[in-house]
N, C-alpha and C positions, 0 to 999 in steps of 0.2 A: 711405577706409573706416576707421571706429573699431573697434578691436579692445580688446572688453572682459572681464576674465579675474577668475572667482570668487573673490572672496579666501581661500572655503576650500577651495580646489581640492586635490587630493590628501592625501598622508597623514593620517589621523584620529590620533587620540594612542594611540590601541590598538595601531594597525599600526606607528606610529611605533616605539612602545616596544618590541614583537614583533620588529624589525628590529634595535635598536638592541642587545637581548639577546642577539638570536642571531650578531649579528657582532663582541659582545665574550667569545665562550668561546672558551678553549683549544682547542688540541685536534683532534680530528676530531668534526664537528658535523651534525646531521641534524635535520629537520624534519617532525613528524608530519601528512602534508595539506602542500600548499603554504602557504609564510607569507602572500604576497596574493596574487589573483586579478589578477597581471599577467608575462605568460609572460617579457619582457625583462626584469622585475626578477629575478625565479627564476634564469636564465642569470649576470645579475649575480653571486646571491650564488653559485652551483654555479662560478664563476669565484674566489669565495672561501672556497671549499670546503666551503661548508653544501651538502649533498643534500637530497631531498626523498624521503622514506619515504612508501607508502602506507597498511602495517600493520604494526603490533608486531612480526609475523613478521618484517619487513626488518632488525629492529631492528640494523649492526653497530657504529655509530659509539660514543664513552665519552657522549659529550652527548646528549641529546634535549629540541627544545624543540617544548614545546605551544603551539600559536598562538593567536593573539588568541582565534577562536571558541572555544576552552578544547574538553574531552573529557567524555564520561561517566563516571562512578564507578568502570564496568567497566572500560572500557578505560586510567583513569588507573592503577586496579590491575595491571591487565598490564603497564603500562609501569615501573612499582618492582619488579615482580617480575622484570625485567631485568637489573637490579642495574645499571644507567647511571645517570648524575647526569641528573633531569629537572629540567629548567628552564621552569617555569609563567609562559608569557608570556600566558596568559589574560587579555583584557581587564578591569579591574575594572567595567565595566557589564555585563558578561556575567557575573562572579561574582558582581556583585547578585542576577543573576537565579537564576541556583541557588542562592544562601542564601535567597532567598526562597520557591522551591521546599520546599526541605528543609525549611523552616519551616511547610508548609501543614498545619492537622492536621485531618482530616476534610474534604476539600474536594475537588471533581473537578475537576483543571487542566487549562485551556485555554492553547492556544498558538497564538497569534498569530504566521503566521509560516508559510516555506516546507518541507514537511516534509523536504524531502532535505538542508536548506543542514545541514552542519557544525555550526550553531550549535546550531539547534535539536535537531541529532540528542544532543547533549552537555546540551539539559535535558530532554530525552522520559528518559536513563538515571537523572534523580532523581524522577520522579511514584511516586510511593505509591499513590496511592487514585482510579484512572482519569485516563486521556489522553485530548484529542485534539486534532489538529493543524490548524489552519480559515487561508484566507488570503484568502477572501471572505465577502458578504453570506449567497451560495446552501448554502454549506460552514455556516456558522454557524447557519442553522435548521435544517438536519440534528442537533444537540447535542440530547442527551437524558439527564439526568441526573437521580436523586432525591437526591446532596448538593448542599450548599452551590456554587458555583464561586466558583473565581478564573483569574483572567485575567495572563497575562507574554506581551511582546511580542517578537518579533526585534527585535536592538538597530538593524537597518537597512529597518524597516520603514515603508513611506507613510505617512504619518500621519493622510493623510485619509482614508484607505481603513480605517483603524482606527478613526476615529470614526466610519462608516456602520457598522460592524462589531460594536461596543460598544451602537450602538444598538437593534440587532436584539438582542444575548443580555441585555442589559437588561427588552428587551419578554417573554423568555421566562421569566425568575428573579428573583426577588424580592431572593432573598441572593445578592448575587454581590459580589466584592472585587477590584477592577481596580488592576492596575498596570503602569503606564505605562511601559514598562524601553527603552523606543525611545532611542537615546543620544541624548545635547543636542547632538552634535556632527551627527550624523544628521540631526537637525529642523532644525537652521539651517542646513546646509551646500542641507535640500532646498526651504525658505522661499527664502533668498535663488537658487536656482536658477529658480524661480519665476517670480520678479521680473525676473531677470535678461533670461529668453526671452523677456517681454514687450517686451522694448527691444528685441529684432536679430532681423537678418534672416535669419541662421544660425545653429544651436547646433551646435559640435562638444564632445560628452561624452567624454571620456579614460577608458578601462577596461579590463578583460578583458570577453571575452566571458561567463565564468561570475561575476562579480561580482554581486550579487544588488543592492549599494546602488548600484552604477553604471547597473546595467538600472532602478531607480526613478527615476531622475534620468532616464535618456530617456526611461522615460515621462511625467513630469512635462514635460519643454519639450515630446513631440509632443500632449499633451493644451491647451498653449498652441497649437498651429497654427502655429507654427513651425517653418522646416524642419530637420530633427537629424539628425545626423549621430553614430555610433556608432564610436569609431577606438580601435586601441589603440597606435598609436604615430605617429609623423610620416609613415611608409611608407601609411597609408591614406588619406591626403589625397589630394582629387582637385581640383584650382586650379580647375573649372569651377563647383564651387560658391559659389564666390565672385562670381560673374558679375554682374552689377547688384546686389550686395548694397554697402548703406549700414554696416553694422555688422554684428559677429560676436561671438559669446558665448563662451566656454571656459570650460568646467567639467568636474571629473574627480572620478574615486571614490574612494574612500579608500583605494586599495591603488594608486595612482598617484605610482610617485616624484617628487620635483622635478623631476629633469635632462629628463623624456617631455615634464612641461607645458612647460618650455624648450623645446624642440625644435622644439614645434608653435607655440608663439607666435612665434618666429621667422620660421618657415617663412609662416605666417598675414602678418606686418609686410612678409617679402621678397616676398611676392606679392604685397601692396597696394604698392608700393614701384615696383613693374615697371611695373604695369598691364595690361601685354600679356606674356605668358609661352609660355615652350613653342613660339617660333617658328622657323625654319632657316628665312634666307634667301636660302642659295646653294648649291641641292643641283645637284650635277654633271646635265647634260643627257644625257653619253655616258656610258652603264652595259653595259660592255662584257660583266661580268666579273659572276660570281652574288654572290660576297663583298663586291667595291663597293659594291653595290646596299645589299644587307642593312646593312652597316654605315653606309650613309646614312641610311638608315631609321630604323636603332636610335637615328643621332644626333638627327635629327629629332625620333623618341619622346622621349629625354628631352631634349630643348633646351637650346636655346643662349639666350643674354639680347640679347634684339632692341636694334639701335640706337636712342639714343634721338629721331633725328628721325625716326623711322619713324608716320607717321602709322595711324588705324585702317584707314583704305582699302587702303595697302600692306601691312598685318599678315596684312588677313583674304585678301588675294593670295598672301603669302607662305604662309598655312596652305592654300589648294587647293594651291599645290608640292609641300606635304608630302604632302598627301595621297592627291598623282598619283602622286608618288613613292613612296608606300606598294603604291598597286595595281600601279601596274606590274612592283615587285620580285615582287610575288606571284603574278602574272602569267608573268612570267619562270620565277619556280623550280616552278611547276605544269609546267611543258613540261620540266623534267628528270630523266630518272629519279633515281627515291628509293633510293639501297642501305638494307640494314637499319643501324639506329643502337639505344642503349644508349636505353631509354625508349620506342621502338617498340612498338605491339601488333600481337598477329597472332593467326591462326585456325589450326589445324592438325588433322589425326587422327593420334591415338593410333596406332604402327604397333607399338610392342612395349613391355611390362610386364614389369618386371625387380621384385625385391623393394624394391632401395634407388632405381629413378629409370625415369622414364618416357621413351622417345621419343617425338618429334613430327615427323612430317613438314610443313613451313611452304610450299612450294613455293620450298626454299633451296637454296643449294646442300651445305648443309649439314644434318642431322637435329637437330632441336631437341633439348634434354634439359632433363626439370624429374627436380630430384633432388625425394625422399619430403620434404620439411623446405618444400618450395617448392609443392607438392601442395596440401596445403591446411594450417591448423593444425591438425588432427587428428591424436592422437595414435595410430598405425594401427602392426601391426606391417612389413605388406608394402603395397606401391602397387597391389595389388591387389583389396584391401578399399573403395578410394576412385574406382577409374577400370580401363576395361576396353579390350583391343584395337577398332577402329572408331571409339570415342569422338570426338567433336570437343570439340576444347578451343581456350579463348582464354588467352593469355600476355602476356606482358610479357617485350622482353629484357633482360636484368638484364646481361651478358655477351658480348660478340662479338670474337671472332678470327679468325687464319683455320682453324682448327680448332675451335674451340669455340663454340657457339651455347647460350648458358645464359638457359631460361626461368624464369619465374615464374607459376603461376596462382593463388597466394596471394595473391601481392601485387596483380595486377588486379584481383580477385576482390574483397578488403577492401578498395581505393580506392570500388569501384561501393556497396559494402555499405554503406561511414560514409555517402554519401551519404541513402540509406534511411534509414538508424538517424538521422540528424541531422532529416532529415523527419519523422520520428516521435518526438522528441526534443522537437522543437519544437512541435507538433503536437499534441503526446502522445494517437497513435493507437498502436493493440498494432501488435504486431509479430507474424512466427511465426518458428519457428524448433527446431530436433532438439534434443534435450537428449542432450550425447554424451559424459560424462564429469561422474562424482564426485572431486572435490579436498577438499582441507580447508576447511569453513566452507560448503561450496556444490557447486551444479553450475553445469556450462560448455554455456552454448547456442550454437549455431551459426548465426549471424544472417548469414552470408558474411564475418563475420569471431568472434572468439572474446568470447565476453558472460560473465560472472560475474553468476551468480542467488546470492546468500547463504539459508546455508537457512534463516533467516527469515522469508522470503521466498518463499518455494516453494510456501506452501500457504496458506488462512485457517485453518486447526490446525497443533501443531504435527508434524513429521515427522522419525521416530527413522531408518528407511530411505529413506534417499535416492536408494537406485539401484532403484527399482522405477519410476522416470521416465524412465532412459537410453533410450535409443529410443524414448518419445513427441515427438510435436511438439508444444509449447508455444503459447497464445500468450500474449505478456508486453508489459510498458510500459517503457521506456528511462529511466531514474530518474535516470542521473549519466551525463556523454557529458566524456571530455577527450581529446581526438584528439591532441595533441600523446605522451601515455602510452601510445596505445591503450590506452585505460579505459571499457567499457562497465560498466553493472551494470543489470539489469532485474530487474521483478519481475514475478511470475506472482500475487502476491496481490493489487498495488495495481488486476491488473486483471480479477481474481474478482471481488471487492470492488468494480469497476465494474458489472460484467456483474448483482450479486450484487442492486444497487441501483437499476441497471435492472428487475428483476425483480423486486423489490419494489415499485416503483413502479407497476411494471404489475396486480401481483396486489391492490393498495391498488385501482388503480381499478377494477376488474372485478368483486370481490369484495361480493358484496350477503350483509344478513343474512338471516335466516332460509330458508337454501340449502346442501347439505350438498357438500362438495368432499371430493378425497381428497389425504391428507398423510402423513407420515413421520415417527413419534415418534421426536427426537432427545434429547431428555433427560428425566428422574426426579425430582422434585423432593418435599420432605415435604406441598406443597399443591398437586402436578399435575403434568401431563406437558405439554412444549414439543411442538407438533409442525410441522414443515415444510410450507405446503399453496403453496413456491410464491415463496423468495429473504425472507419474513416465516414467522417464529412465532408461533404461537396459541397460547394455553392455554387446556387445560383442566384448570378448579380439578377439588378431588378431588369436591366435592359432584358434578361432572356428570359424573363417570366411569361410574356407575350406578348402577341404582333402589334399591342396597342398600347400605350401609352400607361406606367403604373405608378401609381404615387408613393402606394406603398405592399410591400409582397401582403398583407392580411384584405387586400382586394379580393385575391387570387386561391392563396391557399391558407392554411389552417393549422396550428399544431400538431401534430401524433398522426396529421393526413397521409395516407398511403398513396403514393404516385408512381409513376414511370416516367424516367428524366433518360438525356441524352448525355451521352459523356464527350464533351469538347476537349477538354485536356488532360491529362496526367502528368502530374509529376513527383515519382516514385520519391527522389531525395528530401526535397523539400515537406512530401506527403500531403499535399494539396492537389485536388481536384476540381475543376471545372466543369459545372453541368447545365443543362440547358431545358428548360420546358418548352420555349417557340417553337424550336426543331420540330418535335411531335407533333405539335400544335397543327391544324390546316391552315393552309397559307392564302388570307382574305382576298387577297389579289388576284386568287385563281376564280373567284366567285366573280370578278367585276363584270366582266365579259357578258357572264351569262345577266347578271342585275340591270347593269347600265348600258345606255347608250347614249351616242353623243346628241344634244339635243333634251333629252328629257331634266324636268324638274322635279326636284326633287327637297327634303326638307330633312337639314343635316343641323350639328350640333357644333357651336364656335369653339376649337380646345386650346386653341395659341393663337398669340397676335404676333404681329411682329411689325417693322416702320414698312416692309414693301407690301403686307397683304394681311390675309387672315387665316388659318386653318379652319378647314370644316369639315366633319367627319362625318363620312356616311354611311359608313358601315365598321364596328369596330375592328380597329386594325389597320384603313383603307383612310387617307386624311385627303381632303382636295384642298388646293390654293385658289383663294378669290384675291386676285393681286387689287391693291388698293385703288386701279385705276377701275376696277369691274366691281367695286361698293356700292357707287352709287349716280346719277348723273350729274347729281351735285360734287364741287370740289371737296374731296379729302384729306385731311395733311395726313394725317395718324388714322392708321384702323381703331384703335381706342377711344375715338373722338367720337365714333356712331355706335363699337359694339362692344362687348365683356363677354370674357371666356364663360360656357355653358348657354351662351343663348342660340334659341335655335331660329333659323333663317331658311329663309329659300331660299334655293340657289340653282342656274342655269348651265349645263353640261356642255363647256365649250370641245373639250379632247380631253381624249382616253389614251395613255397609251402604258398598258398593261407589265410590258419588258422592262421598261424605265420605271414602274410602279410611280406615277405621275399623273395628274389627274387635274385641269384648269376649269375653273368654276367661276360663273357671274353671279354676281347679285343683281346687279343691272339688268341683264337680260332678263333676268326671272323677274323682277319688277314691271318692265316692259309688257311682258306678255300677261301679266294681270291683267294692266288696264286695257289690254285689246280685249283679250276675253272679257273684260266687264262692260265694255264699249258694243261688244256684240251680240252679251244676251239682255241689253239695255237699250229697245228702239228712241229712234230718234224724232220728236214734233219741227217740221221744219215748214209750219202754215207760217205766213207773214203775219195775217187777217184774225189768228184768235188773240180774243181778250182775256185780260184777268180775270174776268170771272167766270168765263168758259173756261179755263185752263185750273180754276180754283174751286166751280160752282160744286162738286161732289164734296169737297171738304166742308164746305158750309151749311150743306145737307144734312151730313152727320152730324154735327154740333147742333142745328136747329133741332134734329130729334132727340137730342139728351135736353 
């Protein structure tokens, strides 16, 4: 069997150098985020006294170093405002990428790339002028932007998956500026992986499971149809894979030390070397004894190195021995009773509720006890806020003597829960879960084990009161999973923001134009109002707010106001909507008819000038023209030389004509007929022959009597 191993099998020169940093400071030394995504290397350096911190909070070490995938802006300032010496072991391909960031000016940046990884979250804290974070084809025509774009890649990104990627935001934008920030160390290590799978019969990939460049590399050989194998140390080999295989491949991620790919290449040469492995060919016949037994078994499990004139006929004889001898140990220890043991689970009821620990009856000879801290992780002040007498409960023995029987229902509880969470992780289906406590930065959901939601995260706005959630049930999506920390973090936005898109999708299809739906004005704008009819916003510009004239939409309507609008347009691609309030509205000009006729006077309000005339409204909605020659009898030049918008005026009703929605109006005339009217209920003295003081003598009456 040829055993064939990638020349650029583990460390990249990032992580190299990120290592090499951190193991030559003084001191006491700590690690923001794990240095690489390989849990034995981590133990390594924690054996050399580098820790690993989660957040600046932990900060207690004098050193702190930033690793390869480098920090955001914010958080790199939190970390000098520590006053530690930081040591910036930032990749120089990843500080390309945020110099390159920082240099965009007017341009909406796209990120190529997985939103959760580290890396990226450290260039989403330099975008300026809009984000967003895409790591496929379907994700990339969602992008809707009216600047420029540019494009930065994860430095450990597929590369073929980026040029299907490029392809689609190219077909969307005309200016767009791509940079290709995938490291070189990256593209070749995942060209010749390639290549490599082509050749063999097995690929085993060297990683962590949360490795983002290692998970592209398996996918990369199982997309060759090769069978791959996913291992993070020599412990996850399994020799059958090897079984009629010609050749084997090794290739590792770039957070793979040397000594791991030793290990397995070894272990790969001593298996081809055997041929026949894992076999016990002289298991005792007489198993008298339960511990004989077992210990034959265990030997057998892991084997012993067959003779080498043992043919294949006597191997695969020697593995049915083994394998009698497996059933029959278990066979045997089934017919013995079982006392309890440390890792036992059991079922019990609740028989009594003390503040600090619970009894359990198990059917022991002894009463179970879960102390409050073993309950669950909640932080409660008595055990009786969490669990009541009757209850039945499952445990775990953490403890046995002959007086003391010490449970757990924490701990069985969060074994069953990662499960779930890993499913949904993987999956990335929501979850539900209590929200049962505000901490700093967040709340803590209860998922059967404890989840950190950051409140960023909490909501698609942002949220000043955090605790007006504790005792709702959630449901959220599993963002970051490190079971080795117990470290969840979920978020309740990224799966609004599904549900949100769902919903959109759905109201995009259903939605026909000229059909009036009902929506929820969310925001105000100087040219309309946004309104909700449905996970999409509509606008309506102000011209279709109403038949009359609007300055601005808070004339008309309101925030969080509930209405029924008209739908003018649709358009599904773009996902813009057109809506309309005048449509519904009654239309003023149906009323003129019945109001007006030609001839009457009337008293309207001046709302526009203009150099031929003036508007005058008389009814909102309904404007009439008094042309400048019907102002006044006197000459004119400008309407604004006699009138200003808001004043109200008489005005004389030359023609209506309702079709045209058109309406000629005098000032003049309506002046005129003042003074007739005033001329008519004002007689007229037209004696030649009275004097002054006939015409005066009643006034000087009065004044003589004062």
């Amino acid at each position: 069997m040829e055993v064939i191993v990638s020349k650029y099998a583990g460390f990249c020169p990032g992580v190299k150098r990120a290592v090499n940093l951190a193991l030559q400071q003084p001191g006491r030394v700590a690690t923001l985020g794990p240095l690489v995504h390989n849990a034995e290397m981590i133990e390594h350096l924690a054996g050399k006294g580098i820790r690993t911190i989660d957040s600046v909070a932990d900060v207690q070490e004098d050193t702190i170093i930033i690793r390869s995938h480098g920090v955001s802006p914010a958080v790199l300032e939190a970390l000098q405002a520590t006053g530690k010496d930081i040591v910036d072991a930032t990749c120089p391909f990843v500080s390309r990428i945020h110099s390159i960031v920082e240099s965009l000016d007017n341009r909406f940046l796209v990120i190529v790339g997985d939103a959760s990884h580290p890396e990226v979250q450290g260039i989403l804290g330099r975008a300026r002028n809009g984000v967003s974070v895409i790591d496929n084809v379907e994700s990339a025509r969602q992008i809707h932007s009216d600047l420029p774009v540019a494009v930065v890649v994860q430095t450990t990104f597929d590369q073929q998956e980026l040029e299907k990627i490029l392809a689609v935001l190219r077909e969307q934008f005309q200016d767009i500026e791509v940079h290709n920030t995938i490291c070189p160390s990256t593209r070749e290590r995942q060209k010749e992986v390639a290549e490599l799978a082509k050749k063999c019969d097995v690929m085993l990939v060297i990683g962590g499971k949360n490795s983002a460049n290692t998970g592209k590399l398996v996918a990369i050989c199982k997309q060759s149809g090769v069978a791959t194998h996913h291992i993070q140390s020599v412990h996850n080999i399994d020799p059958q894979w090897f079984h009629n295989a010609s050749s084997v491949g090794i290739a590792a991620g770039a957070s793979t030390p040397e000594w791991i790919i030793r290990e397995v290449v070894d272990l790969v040469m001593e298996t081809n070397n055997e041929g026949i492995e894992e076999v016990k060919n002289d298991l005792e016949a007489d198993q008298e004894v339960a511990e004989e037994v077992v210990e034959d078994v265990e030997e057998a499990e892991e084997g012993v190195e067959a003779p080498a004139d043992v043919d294949s006929e006597d191997a695969e004889e020697a593995a049915e021995d083994v394998q009698e001898a497996v059933e029959d140990s278990n066979e045997f220890l089934e017919t013995e009773p079982k006392p309890l043991a440390v890792g036992d689970i059991v079922v019990g009821k609740v028989v009594q509720v003390n503040p600090d620990e619970v009894l359990v009856d198990v059917g022991y000879k002894l009463e179970g006890i879960i102390r409050k801290e073993e309950l669950s992780f909640r932080k409660v002040e008595t055990c009786s806020e969490l669990i009541e007498v009757g209850a039945e409960v499952e445990a775990e023995v953490t403890r046995l003597t002959e007086d003391l029987l010490e449970l757990s229902a924490r701990k069985l509880a969060q074994s069953k829960a990662w499960k779930t969470v890993r499913e949904a992780f993987d999956n990335q289906t929501p979850v539900s879960g209590e929200v049962v406590e505000v901490v700093k930065g967040g709340l803590i959901v209860d998922l059967g084990l404890r989840a950190f939601m950051p409140a960023s995260l909490v909501d698609l706005r942002f949220v000043e009161d955090l605790s007006q959630f504790v005792g709702q049930t959630v449901d959220v999506l599993v963002i970051e999973l490190e079971r080795r920390r117990n470290k969840v973090i979920v978020s309740r936005k990224a799966q609004l923001m599904r549900e949100l898109e769902a919903k959109k999708a759905e109201t995009l299809a259903n939605l026909k134009e000229d059909t009036t739906v009902k929506g929820i004005v969310r925001r105000l704008t100087s040219f309309g109002a946004f309104v909700d009819i449905g996970g999409i916003d509509g606008l309506i510009h102000i011209s279709e707010l109403a038949h009359h004239r609007v300055e601005h939409p808070s004339e008309v309507l309101q925030e969080d106001q509930e209405i029924e609008v008209y739908v003018l347009k649709v358009d599904p691609e773009a996902e813009r909507v057109s809506l309309s309030l005048k449509k519904i509205l009654p239309d003023p000009w149906t009323e003129v008819a019945r109001k007006f006729k030609v001839g009457d006077e009337v008293e309207g309000k001046v709302v526009r000038l203009a150099d031929f005339g003036a508007f005058v409204e008389l009814i909102p909605g309904v404007d009439g023209l008094v042309h400048v020659s019907q102002i006044s009898d006197e000459h004119v030049d400008k309407p604004s030389d006699v009138l200003t918008t808001g004043q109200m005026v008489k005005v004389h009703i030359l023609d209506i004509d309702v079709h045209a929605k058109r309406v000629s109006l005098s000032m003049r005339e309506a002046a005129r007929s003042g003074r007739r009217a005033f001329r008519e209920e004002v007689p007229q003295d037209t004696s030649i022959g009275a004097t002054i003081g006939e015409r005066l003598g009643n006034l000087f009456e009065d004044q003589g009597d004062e």
